[in-house]
N, C-alpha and C positions, 0 to 999 in steps of 0.2 A: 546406396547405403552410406553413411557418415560413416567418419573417419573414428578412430580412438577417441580422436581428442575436438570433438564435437558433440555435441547435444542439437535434436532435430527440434523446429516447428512446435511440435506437438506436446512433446517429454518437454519442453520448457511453459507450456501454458499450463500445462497441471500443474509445477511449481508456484507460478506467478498469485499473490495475493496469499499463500503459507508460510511458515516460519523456516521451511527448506528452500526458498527463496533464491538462487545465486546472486552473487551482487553485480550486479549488471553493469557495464561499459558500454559507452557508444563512441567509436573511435573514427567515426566519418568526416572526411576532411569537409570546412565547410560548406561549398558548394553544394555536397549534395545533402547535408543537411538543411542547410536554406530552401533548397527546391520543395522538402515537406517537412518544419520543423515539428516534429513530432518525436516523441519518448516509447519504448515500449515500456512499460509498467514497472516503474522504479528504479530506473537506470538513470544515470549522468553523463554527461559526456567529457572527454579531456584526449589530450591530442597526442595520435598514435607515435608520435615521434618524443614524447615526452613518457612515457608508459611506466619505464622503470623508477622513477622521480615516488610513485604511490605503491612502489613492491612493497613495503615495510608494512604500511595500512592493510595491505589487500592480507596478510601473512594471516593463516589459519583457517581463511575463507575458500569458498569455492564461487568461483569468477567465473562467468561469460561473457567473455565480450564479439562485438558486433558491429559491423560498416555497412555499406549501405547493401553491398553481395556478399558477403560474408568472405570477400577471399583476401589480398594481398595485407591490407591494412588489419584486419582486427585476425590474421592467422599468424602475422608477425610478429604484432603485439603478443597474443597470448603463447608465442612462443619463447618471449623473452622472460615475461615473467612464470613462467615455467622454467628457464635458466634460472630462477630467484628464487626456485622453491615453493612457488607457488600454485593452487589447483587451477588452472585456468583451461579454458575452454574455448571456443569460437561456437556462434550460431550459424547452423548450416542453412545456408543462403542470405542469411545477416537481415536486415532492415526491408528487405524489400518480399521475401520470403513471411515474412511476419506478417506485415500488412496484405500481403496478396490473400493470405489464408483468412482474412476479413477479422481478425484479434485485434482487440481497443489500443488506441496510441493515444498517449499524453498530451496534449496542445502544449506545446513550450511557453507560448505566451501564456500559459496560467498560470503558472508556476511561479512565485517569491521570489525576489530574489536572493539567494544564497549569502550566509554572511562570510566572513574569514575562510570558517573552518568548512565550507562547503556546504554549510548545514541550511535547510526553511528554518524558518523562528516563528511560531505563531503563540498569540495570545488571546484567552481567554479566561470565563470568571473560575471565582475557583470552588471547590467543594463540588464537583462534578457527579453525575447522574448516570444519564445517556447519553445524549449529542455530544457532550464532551470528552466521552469516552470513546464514543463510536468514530467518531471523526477522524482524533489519531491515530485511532488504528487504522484507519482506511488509507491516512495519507501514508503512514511506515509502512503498507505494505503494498500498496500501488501506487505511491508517488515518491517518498523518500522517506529510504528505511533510515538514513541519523537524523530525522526532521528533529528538531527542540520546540518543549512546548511550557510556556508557562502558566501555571496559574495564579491570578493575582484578582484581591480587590473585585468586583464589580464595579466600582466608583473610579479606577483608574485603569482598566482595560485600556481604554484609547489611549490616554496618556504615557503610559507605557509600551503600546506601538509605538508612537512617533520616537520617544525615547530612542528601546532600544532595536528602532528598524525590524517590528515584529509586526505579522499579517492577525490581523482583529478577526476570532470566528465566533459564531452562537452567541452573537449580541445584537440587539436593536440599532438597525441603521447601518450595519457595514455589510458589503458584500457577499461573505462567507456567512450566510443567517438564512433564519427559517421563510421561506417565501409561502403566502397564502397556508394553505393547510401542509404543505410540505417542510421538512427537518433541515437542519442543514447538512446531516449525511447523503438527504439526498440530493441537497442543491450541488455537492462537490462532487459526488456520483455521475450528476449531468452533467456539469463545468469542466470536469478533467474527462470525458469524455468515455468511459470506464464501463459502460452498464454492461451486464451478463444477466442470463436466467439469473444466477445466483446471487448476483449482489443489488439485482432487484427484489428479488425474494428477501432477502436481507434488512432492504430500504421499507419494505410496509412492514418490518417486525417491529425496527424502529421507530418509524411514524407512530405504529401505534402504542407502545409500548412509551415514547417521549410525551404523547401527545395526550396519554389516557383515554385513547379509542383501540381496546382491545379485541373488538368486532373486528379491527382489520386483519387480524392473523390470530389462530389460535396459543401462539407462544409467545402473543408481547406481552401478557401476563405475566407469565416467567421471566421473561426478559427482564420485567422492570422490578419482580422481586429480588432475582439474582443482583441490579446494579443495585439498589437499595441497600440491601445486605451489603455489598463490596463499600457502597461510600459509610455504613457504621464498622466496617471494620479495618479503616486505614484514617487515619488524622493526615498523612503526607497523602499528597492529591498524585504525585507523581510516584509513589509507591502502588497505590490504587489503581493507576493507569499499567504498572505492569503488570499486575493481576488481570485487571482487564483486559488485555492484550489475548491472552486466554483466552478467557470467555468467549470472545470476537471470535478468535479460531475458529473454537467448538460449533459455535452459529453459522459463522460462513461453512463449513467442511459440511455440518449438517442440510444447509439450503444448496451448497452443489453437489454429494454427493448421496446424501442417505433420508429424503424425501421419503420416499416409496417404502424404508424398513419401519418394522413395526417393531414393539417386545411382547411376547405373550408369557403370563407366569398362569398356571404353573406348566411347566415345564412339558414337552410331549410324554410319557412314559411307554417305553415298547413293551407288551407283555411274550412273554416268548411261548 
């Protein structure tokens, strides 16, 4: 049975990918992060001997942090900053407990590199739809919840990666883009290593709802009325994307939790 001040396995993957999210730490001395450099879903790493240096940042959140067993390293950390007034927690069994239960882990090598402020930087064009929607929220909520995202220009996308040290997505010719008949939510889907029932179900709403093959899922229709409507009713692209953040929610919570409900009107009426 976990302690108070742990969260198990399980009670953290139902988290993982919603707006109740903890903010995740990985406090594993390098070694044995080298031996699998791997993320669980949205976490960062910084070093357990440094912990209180980011108490100020962490203030008003609820923190998990994690080593590679869950014991000496990430139980002392989150004991300090819990001395700092902080909600912080340890994962029971830490890194290796996670993995053992077969839950998606991050390839490190995917990942941006971080600028200053710890933050990815990605760029893309602007006046956003779909994939440009979809995207960010996949990486804020399984890869980095303070990612920064620009939108700028079509005509100077790259230009302004090299610039300002930002990863180019959902353009022609880089990386982060649509492959064959596939989105680029689902090429980062596959690339950060991430799939689930759910956020496969997810990927063919979008496919087909980006792609105008509505046959692939009965709700990419909706899908791409609802972004439609959101890009005529935001001018700021980056207001739009908090809105859409939302939306994302509602779609992911609906393709892993409530498939199977239906709504019937009118109503049952019992006669007595």
């Amino acid at each position: 049975m976990p302690s108070p001040t742990e969260i198990t396995v399980s009670q953290l993957a139902r988290l993982i990918g919603t707006p109740e999210t903890p903010t995740l730490i990985d406090v594993s001395i390098d070694e044995a992060f080298d031996d699998d450099p791997r993320f669980i879903p949205s976490a960062k790493r910084f070093a357990f001997a440094d912990i209180e240096q980011i108490a100020q940042d962490l203030r008003g959140n609820r923190v998990v942090i994690y080593c590679h067993k869950g014991l000496k390293l990430s139980q002392g950390a989150a004991a300090i900053l819990r001395d700092c007034g902080i909600n912080a927690e340890t994962l029971e069994g830490g890194f290796c407990s996670w993995r053992d239960a077969g839950h998606p882990l991050v390839p490190a090598e995917k990942l941006p590199t971080r600028n200053g402020q710890g933050r990815t930087v990605w760029v893309t064009r602007h006046r956003p739809k779909i994939d440009r929607i979809a995207c960010p929220w996949l990486i804020r909520r399984f890869v980095d919840p303070g990612a920064r995202f620009l939108y700028v220009a079509p005509s100077q996308v790259l230009d302004v990666a090299d610039r300002f040290a930002a990863t180019p997505f959902d353009v022609e010719g880089v990386f982060w883009s649509h492959r064959a008949e596939r989105c680029t939510f689902d090429t980062m889907v596959e690339e950060f290593e991430i799939s689930s029932p759910a956020l496969d179900r997810l990927a063919t709403i979008i496919r087909g709802a980006d792609t105008n093959k509505h046959d692939l899922a009965p709700q990419a229709a909706g899908l791409m009325a609802a972004s439609l409507g959101l890009s005529r009713m935001y001018r700021d692209d980056l207001q739009q994307l908090d809105t859409g953040m939302l939306l994302y929610d509602a779609f992911y919570r609906w393709c892993r939790d409530a498939t199977d409900e239906g709504h019937d009107w009118p109503a049952a009426v019992t006669r007595s």
